[in-house]
C-alpha positions as CSV (number, residue, x, y, z in Angstrom):
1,X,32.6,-29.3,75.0
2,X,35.7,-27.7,75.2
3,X,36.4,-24.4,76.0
4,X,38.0,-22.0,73.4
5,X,40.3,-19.5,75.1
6,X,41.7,-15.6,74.8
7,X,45.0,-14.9,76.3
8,X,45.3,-11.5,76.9
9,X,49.0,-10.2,77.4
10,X,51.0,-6.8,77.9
11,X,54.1,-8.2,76.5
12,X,54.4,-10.9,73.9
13,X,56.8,-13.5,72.1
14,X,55.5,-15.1,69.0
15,X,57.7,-17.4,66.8
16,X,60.8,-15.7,68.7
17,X,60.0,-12.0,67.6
18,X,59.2,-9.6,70.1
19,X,55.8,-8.2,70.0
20,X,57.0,-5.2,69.6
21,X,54.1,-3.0,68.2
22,X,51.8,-5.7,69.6
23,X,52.2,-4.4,72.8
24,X,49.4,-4.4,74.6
25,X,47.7,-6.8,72.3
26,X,45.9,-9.9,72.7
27,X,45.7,-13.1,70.8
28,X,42.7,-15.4,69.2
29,X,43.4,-19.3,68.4
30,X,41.9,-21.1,66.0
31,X,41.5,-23.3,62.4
32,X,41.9,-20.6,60.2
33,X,38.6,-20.7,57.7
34,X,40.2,-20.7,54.6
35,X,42.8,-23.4,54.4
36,X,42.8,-25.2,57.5
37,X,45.7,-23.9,59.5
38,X,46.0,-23.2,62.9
39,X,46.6,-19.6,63.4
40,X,47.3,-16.9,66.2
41,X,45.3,-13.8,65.3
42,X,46.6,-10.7,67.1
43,X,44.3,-7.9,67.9
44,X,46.1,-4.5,69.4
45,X,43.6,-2.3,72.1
46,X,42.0,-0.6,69.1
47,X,40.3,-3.5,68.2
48,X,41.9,-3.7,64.7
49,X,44.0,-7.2,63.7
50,X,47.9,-6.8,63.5
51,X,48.8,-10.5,62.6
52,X,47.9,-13.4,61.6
53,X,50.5,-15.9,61.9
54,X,50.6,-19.9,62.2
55,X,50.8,-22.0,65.0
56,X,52.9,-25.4,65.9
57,X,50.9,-26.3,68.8
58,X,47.3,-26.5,67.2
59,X,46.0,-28.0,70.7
60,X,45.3,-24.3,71.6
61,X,42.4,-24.1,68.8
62,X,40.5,-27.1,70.3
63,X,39.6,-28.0,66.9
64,X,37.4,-24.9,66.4
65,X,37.4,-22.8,63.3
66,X,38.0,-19.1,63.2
67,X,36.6,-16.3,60.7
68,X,35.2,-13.0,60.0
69,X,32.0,-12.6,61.7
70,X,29.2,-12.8,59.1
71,X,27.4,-9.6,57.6
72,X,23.9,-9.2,56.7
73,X,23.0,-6.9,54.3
74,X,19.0,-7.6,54.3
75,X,16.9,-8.5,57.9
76,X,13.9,-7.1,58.4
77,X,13.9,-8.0,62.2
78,X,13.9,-11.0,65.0
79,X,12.9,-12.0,67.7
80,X,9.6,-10.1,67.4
81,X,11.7,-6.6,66.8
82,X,10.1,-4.9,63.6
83,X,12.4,-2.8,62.2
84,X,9.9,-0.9,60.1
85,X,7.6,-0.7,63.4
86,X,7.3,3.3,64.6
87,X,7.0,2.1,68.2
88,X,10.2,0.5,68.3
89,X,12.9,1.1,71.4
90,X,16.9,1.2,71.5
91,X,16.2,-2.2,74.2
92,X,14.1,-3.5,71.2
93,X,17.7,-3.0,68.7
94,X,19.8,-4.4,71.8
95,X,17.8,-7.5,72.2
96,X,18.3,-8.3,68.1
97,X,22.1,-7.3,68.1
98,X,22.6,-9.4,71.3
99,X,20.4,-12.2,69.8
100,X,22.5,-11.8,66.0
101,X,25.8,-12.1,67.8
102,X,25.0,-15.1,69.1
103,X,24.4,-16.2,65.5
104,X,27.6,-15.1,64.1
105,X,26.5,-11.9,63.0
106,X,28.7,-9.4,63.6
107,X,27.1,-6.6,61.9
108,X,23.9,-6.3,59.8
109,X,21.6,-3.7,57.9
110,X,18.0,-3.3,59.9
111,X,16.6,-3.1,56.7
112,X,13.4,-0.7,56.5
113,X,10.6,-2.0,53.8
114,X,7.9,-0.3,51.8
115,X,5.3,1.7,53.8
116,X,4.0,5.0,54.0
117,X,5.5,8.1,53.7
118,X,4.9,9.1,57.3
119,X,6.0,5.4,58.7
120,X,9.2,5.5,57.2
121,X,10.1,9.1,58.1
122,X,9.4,7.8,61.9
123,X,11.9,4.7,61.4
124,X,14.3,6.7,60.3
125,X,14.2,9.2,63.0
126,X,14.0,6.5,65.3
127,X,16.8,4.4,64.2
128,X,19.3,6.8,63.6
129,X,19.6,7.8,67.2
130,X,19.2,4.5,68.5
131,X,22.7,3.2,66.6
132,X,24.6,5.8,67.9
133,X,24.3,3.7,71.3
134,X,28.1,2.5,72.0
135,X,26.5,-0.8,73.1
136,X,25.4,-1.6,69.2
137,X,26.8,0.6,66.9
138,X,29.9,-1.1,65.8
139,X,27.3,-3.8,64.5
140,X,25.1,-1.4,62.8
141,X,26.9,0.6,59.8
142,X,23.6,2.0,58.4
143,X,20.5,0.7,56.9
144,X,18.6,-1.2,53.9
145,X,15.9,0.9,52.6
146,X,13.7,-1.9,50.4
147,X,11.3,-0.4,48.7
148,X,9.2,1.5,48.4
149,X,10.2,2.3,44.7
150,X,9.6,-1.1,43.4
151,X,7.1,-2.6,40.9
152,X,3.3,-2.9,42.1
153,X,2.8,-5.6,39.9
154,X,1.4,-8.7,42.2
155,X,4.5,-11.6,42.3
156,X,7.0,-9.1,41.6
157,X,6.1,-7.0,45.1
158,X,6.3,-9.8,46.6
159,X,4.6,-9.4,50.2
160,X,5.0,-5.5,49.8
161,X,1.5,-3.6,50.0
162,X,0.7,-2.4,47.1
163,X,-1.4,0.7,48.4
164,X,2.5,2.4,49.2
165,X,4.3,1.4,46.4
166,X,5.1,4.2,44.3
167,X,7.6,5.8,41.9
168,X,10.7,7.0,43.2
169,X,11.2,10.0,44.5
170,X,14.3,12.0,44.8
171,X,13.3,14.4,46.9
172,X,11.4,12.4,49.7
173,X,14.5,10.0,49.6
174,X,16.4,13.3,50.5
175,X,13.9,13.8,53.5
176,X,14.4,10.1,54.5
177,X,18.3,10.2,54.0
178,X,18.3,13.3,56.2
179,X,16.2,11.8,58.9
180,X,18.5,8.6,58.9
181,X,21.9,11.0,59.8
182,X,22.9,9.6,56.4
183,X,23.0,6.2,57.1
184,X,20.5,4.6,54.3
185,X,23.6,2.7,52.7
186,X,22.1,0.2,50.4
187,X,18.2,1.0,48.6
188,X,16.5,-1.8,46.5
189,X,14.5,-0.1,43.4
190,X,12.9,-1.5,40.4
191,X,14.4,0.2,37.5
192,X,11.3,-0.4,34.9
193,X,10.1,3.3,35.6
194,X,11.9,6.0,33.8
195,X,11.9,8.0,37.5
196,X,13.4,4.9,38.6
197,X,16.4,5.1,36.4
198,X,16.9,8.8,36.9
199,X,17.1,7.7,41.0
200,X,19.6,4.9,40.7
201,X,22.1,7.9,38.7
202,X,21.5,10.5,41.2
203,X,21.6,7.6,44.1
204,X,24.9,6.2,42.9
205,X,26.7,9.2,42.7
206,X,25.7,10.2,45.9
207,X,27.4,7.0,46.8
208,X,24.4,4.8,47.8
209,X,24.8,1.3,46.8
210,X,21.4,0.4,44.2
211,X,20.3,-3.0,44.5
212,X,18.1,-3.9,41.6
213,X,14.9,-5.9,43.3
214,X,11.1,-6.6,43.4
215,X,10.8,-6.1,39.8
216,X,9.9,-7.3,35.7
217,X,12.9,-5.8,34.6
218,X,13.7,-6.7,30.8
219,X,17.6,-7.3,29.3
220,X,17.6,-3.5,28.5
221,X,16.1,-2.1,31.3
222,X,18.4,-4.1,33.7
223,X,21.4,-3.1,31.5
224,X,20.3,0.5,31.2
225,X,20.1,0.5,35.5
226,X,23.6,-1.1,35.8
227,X,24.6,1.9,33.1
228,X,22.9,4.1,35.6
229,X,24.4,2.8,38.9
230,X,23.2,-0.5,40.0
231,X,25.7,-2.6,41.8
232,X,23.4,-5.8,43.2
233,X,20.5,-7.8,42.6
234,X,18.2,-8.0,46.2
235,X,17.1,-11.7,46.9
236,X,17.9,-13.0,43.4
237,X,14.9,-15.6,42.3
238,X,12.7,-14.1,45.0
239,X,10.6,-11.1,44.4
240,X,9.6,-12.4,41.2
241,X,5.9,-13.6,40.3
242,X,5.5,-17.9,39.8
243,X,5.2,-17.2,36.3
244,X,7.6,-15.7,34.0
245,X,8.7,-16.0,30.5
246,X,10.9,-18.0,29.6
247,X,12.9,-15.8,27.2
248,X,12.5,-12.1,28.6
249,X,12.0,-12.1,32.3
250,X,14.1,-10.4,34.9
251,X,16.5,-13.3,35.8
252,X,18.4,-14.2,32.7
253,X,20.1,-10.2,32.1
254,X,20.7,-10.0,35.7
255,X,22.8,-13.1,35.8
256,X,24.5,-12.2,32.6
257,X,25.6,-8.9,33.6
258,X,29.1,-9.3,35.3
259,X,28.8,-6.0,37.1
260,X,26.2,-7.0,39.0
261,X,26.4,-8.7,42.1
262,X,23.6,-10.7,43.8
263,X,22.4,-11.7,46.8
264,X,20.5,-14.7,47.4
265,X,18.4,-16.1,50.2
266,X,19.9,-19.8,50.5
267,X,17.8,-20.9,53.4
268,X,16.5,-24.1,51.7
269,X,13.5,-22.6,51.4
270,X,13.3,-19.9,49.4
271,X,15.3,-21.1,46.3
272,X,15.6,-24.5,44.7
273,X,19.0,-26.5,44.5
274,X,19.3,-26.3,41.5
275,X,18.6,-22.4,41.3
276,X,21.3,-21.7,44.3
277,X,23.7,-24.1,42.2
278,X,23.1,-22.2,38.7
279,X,23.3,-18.5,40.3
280,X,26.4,-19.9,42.1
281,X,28.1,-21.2,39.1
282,X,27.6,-17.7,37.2
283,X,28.2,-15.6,40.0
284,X,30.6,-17.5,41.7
285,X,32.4,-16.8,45.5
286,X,33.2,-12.9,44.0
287,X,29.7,-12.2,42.7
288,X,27.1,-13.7,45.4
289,X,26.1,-12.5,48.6
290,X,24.4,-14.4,51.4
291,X,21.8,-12.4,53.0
292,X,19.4,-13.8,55.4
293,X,16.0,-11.4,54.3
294,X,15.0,-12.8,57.7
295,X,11.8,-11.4,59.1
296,X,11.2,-9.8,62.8
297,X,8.8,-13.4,63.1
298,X,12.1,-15.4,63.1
299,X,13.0,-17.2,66.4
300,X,9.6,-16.8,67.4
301,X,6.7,-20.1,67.7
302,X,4.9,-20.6,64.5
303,X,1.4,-19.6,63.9
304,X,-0.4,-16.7,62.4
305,X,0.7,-13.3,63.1
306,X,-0.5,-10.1,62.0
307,X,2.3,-8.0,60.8
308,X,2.1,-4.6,58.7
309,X,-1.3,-4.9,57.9
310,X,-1.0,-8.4,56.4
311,X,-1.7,-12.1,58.4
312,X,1.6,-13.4,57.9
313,X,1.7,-17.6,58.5
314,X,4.9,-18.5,60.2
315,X,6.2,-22.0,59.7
316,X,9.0,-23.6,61.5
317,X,11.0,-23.0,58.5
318,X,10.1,-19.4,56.5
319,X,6.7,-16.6,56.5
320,X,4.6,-17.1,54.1
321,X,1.6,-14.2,52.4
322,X,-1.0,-16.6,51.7
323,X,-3.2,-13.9,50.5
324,X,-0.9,-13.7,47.6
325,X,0.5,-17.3,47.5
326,X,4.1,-15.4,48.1
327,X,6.9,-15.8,50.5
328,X,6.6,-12.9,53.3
329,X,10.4,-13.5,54.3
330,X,12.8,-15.8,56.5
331,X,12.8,-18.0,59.9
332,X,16.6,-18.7,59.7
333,X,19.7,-16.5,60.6
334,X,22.5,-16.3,58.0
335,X,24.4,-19.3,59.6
336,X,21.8,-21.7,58.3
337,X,22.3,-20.2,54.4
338,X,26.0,-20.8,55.3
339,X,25.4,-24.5,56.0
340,X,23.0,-24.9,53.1
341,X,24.4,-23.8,50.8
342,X,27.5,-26.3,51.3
343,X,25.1,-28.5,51.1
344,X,23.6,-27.4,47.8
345,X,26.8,-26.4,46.0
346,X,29.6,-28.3,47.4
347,X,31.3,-25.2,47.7
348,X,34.6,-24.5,50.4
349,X,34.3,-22.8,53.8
350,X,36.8,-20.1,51.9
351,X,34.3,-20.0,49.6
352,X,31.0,-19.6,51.6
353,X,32.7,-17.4,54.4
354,X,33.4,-15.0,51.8
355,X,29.6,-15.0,50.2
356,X,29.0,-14.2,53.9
357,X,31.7,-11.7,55.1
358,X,34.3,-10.8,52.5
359,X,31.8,-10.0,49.5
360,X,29.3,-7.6,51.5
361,X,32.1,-6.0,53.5
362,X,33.9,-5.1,50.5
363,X,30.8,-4.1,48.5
364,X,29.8,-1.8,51.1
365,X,33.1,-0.4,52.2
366,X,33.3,-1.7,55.6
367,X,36.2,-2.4,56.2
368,X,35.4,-5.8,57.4
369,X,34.5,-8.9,56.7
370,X,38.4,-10.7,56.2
371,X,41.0,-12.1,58.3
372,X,43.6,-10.0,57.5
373,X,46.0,-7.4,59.0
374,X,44.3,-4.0,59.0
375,X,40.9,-5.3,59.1
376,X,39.1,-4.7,62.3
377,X,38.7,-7.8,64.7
378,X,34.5,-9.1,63.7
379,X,35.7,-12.9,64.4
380,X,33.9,-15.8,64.7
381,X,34.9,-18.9,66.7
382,X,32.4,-22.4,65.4
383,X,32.6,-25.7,64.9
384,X,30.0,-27.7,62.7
385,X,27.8,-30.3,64.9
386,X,25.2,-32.6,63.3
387,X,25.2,-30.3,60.4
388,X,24.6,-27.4,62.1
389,X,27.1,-24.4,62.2
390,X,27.5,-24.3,65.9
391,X,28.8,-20.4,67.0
392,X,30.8,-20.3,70.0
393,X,32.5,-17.3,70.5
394,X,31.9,-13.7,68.8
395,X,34.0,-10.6,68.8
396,X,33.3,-6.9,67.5
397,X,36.2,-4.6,67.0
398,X,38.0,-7.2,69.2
399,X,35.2,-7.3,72.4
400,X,34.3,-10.6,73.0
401,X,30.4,-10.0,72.7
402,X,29.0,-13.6,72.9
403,X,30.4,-16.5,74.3
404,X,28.0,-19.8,74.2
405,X,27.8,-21.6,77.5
406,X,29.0,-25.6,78.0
């Protein structure tokens, strides 16, 4: 394989202009993502991109693609790191961040799910120190609270337990918004409970982003929460019982409503074709958001595991509940929802790249997530290999964090 290379420089020509204000800067090659073109990305010492320009002699890009680094808005671990596990260490959030980068991921949510009230005040106080770590907290914004304010109803909670499932609670989100040094940026509720609704108002103008998720949700309920607040559907598809109706069930209004976003879990697994192909033809590349849900059982050797309580059945390809015939959560990383859904839709590299990096960057305020002057240097070097997306270089804030080895 060949090697993709940085040149670093104090002083710089491009295209005959002096660098100028690029002093000090450095430049990334590669196949730009979204239209093929070899570019020269330069990045000053702050880590932030200052241009973007083309390139004559596209031998310097080796054929590799560049991009934003991917964001995920919804992992519950890897590698065997739990992060809704009281016992967890900053080495435990090192080894994932390390272990994402290598993946593409460039920064990501340790999203928090449904336990007691006790558990989730230790998370919080746990992870809120532990991303203020200089080694990891570039990749770590804040956090995905998922649950536990959903609906109890079995199918619709999914692999939640049901015995900590209640309604939501301003007040001891306050406590667990405190606890976090602010940083619960994105909470999935169901919005059937009139509690519920008065949440997502008081949540959403507190400037949390309210995902709608894990819930029976009728047209007006759903339309009433968006009215409220609600900016995103959680795992569109999933989180729903087998059996719905076919007229009134949570899927149709959530789909119809063009203020909401969604994400989906495009693993292959998780949704059908034909369901990533419809949600993608309503939502479209500005409406749908890749999100890996993966859980801390990914990248480990299948078998049964007990996890939270519950004997979780890992497969090579997704965790299964088998006590309640539900899916328990991922086994892949977002890159493989990249390549599938390609595969499922047809869709461009633009297109995909910005279900995985633009959309949630923007929708969360990041200030990432696009390959453009201003935006601070997440990039992703790849290259697809046997239908694999193939990650061989990743930077955060312009500090080449991974490199793959030949």
């Amino acid at each position: 394989m060949k090697n993709y290379f940085i040149t670093a420089v104090l002083s710089l020509i491009i295209g005959g202009c002096s660098a100028g204000p690029d002093e000090g800067a450095y430049l990334i090659h590669g196949i730009r993502y979204s239209d093929g073109v070899p570019v020269s990305v330069s990045v000053n010492e702050g880590g932030i991109i200052t241009r973007v320009e083309p390139i004559r002699d596209n031998t310097t890009t080796h054929g590799l693609y560049i991009s934003p680094g991917l964001i995920d808005l919804q992992i519950n671990g890897y590698k065997g790191v739990d992060f809704t596990d009281t016992t967890l260490t900053l080495e435990d959030m090192i080894t994932v961040t390390r272990a994402l980068w290598e993946t593409g991921v460039t920064q990501y949510l340790p999203t928090v799910i449904t336990s007691s009230d006790e558990i989730l005040q230790a998370c919080f106080s746990r992870l809120s120190k532990y991303i203020e770590d200089p080694r990891i907290a570039r990749s770590i914004p804040g956090f995905h609270l998922e649950g536990p304010y959903i609906s109890p109803v079995q199918g619709f909670r999914g692999a939640h337990l049901e015995k900590y499932i209640r309604p939501a609670n301003w007040d001891e989100f306050r406590n667990y918004q405190a606890l976090s040094g602010n940083k619960i940026l994105l909470v999935t509720v169901a919005p059937e409970f009139e509690e519920n609704i008065t949440f997502i108002q008081k949540a959403a103008v507190a400037g949390i982003l309210v995902s709608l998720g894990h819930h029976n949700a009728g047209p007006e309920v759903v339309h009433r929460a968006v009215e409220a607040g609600a900016r995103l559907s959680t795992h569109l598809g999933n989180g729903c019982a087998n059996e719905i109706n076919r007229h009134h069930n949570p899927l149709w209004p959530q789909l119809s409503n063009d203020s909401l976003s969604i994400s989906i879990i495009a693993d292959g697994y998780h949704l059908t074709r034909d369901e990533v192909r419809t949600f993608y033809s309503v939502k479209g590349d500005e409406k749908t958001i890749l999100v890996s849900d993966a859980l801390d059982l990914a990248g480990l050797p299948p078998g049964e595991y007990i996890r939270g309580e519950r004997k979780i059945l890992l497969t090579p390809h997704v965790a299964k509940y088998p006590a309640e015939d539900v899916l328990a959560g991922a086994a892949s990383p977002m890159k493989r929802c990249v390549m599938q859904m390609m595969q499922y839709t047809g869709c461009s590299l633009k297109s995909v790249v910005h279900m995985a990096s633009r959309n949630p960057g923007r929708l969360m305020g990041l200030g990432t997530g696009e390959l453009l002057p201003g935006r601070r240097a997440d990039l992703i070097i790849f290259e697809f290999v046997d239908e694999e997306m193939v990650i061989r270089e990743t930077y955060v804030a312009g500090e080449q964090v991974y490199k793959k080895s030949d």
